[in-house]
C-alpha positions, 0 to 999 in steps of 0.5 A: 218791456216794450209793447208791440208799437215801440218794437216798430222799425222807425226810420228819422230823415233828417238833413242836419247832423246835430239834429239827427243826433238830438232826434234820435236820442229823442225817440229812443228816450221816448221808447223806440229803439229800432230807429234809423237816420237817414240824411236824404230822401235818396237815402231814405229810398235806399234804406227802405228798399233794402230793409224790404229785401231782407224781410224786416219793412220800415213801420214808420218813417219821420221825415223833416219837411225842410231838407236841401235837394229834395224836401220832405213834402216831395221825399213823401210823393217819392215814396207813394209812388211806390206800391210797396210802400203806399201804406208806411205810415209817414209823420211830418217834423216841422218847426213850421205852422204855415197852413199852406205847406202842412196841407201841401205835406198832407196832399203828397200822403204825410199822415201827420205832423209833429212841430219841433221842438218836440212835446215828449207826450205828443210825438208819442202820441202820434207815433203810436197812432200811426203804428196802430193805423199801419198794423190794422192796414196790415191786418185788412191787408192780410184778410183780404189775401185770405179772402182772395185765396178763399175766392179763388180756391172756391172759383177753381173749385166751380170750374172744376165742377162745370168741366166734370159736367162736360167730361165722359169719365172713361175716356177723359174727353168731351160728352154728348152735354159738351157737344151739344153746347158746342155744336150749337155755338159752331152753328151759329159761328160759321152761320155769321161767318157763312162757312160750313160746318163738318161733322165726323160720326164714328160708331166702333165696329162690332163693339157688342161682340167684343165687350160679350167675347172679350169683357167689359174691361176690354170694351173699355181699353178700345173706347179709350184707344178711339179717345186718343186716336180723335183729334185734340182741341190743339188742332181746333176741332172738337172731339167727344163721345157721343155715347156708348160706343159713339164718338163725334168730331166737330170741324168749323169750316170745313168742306166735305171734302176736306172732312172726309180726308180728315175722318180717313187720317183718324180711321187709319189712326185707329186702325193702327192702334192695338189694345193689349188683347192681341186677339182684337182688332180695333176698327171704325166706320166713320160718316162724314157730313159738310153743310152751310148753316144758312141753308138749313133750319137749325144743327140736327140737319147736320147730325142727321146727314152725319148718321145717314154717312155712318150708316152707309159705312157699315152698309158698305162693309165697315172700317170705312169713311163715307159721305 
């Protein structure tokens, strides 16, 4: 019974026919009997290229140094070249002992050498080492993949568990920790960048009455309504749920003016929206706030005039954008 490394897939390079025939025979005597010819490195090419595509990769090649066209020591740079077979084993055949050309074989990536004509003992020798050293490249090879996995499923993982950190769990966007975080790295932003700095605060108008009139459950259906109705981060603002019935969106260079154009499109779009409880009707009061970083001493200044807006829409009735 073959043993795992007579089992490999040995591809012979060899120009001369009669020394192809003899090679081989030489080979499959010695124990491997998944052996090809070829009789060009532009064959060789081919044939490992192809045997890659239908799942079943050389092993091992044995390329003979003199060959017209293309010989072997270029035939190996050829095949180094290409990633997918970096790692074949390559052994030289060579009836040569110039120390010059076999250390020209080894710097173009040959593995080792044989000289012709064969010792039966040493071809197998060698051949058998090659295949050892290509099955524990592969083996490393595929450890590393798996660690790679691991690295990168433990990576998504963390990931996963900083953005749970970011997100409000009931409506599924941004949290007062995620907002503070931005809010600061907008202020600094539009500070070097000398832009103002917009804030939207909305508070949802008679929240308390509804969750006590119509249950917890239908305070919740409205607060996932106002999550949607506020801009995306695809728009380039910031939207997140300050708390309770709370919601903010940050607007990086923006005038007050413009702000304030901006909060009416999302009062209007929550307005409009309609929770399935026909007998609620879903509004907010919204303050809107625009200040130039440079002129103020840090981001609280911009949460406060915020606030201040958001209290004067209520004043003022509700269902409202103030400044």
């Amino acid at each position: 019974m073959l043993n795992q490394s007579e089992a490999a897939h040995v591809v012979l390079v060899e120009d001369e026919e009669s020394l192809m025939t003899v090679n081989l025979w030489w080979v499959k005597e010695i124990g491997w009997k998944n052996i090809h010819g070829v009789y060009s490195v532009a064959e060789l090419m081919e044939y490992l290229a192809s045997s890659l595509r239908q799942g079943r990769p050389v092993d091992l090649i044995l390329m003979d140094i003199v060959m017209p066209e293309m010989n072997g020591i270029e035939g190996t740079q050829l095949v180094r070249a290409q990633e997918a077979f970096s790692d074949t084993p390559i052994i030289m055949l060579t009836s040569m002992t110039d120390q010059d050309i076999l250390e020209s074989a080894f710097q173009a990536g040959a593995n080792d050498y044989v000289i012709k004509p064969f010792n039966e003992i040493e071809l197998r020798a060698r051949m058998r080492s090659a295949l050892r050293l290509k099955q524990e490249t592969d083996r490393r090879k595929e450890r590393e993949k798996d660690l790679l996995k691991l690295s990168q499923a433990l990576i998504a993982r963390q990931i996963h568990a900083e953005e749970s950190l970011f997100q409000d769990t009931l409506t599924g966007i941004y949290n007062r920790r995620a907002f503070d975080k931005k809010l600061q790295d907008e202020w600094i932003s539009c500070y070097i960048a000398q832009k103002p700095l917009a804030l939207i605060m909305l508070d949802v108008d008679h929240f308390k009455q509804c969750n006590d009139q119509f249950g917890h459950l239908a305070g919740d259906e409205c607060l996932k309504l106002i999550a949607r109705a506020l801009p995306g981060p695809e728009t380039g603002f910031f939207s997140a749920r300050y708390g309770g019935e709370e919601f903010v969106v940050i607007v990086p260079g923006e005038s007050l003016q413009g702000v304030e154009q901006q909060a009416e499109a999302i009062r209007y779009q929550i307005e409009s929206s309609q929770p399935d409880d026909q007998r609620i009707k879903l509004t907010a009061s919204l303050g809107v706030a625009s200040l130039m970083p440079g002129d103020y001493p840090d981001s609280s200044s911009l949460i406060a005039a915020a606030d201040e807006a958001l209290y004067r829409a209520k004043s003022a009735g509700r269902n409202c954008v103030s400044r």
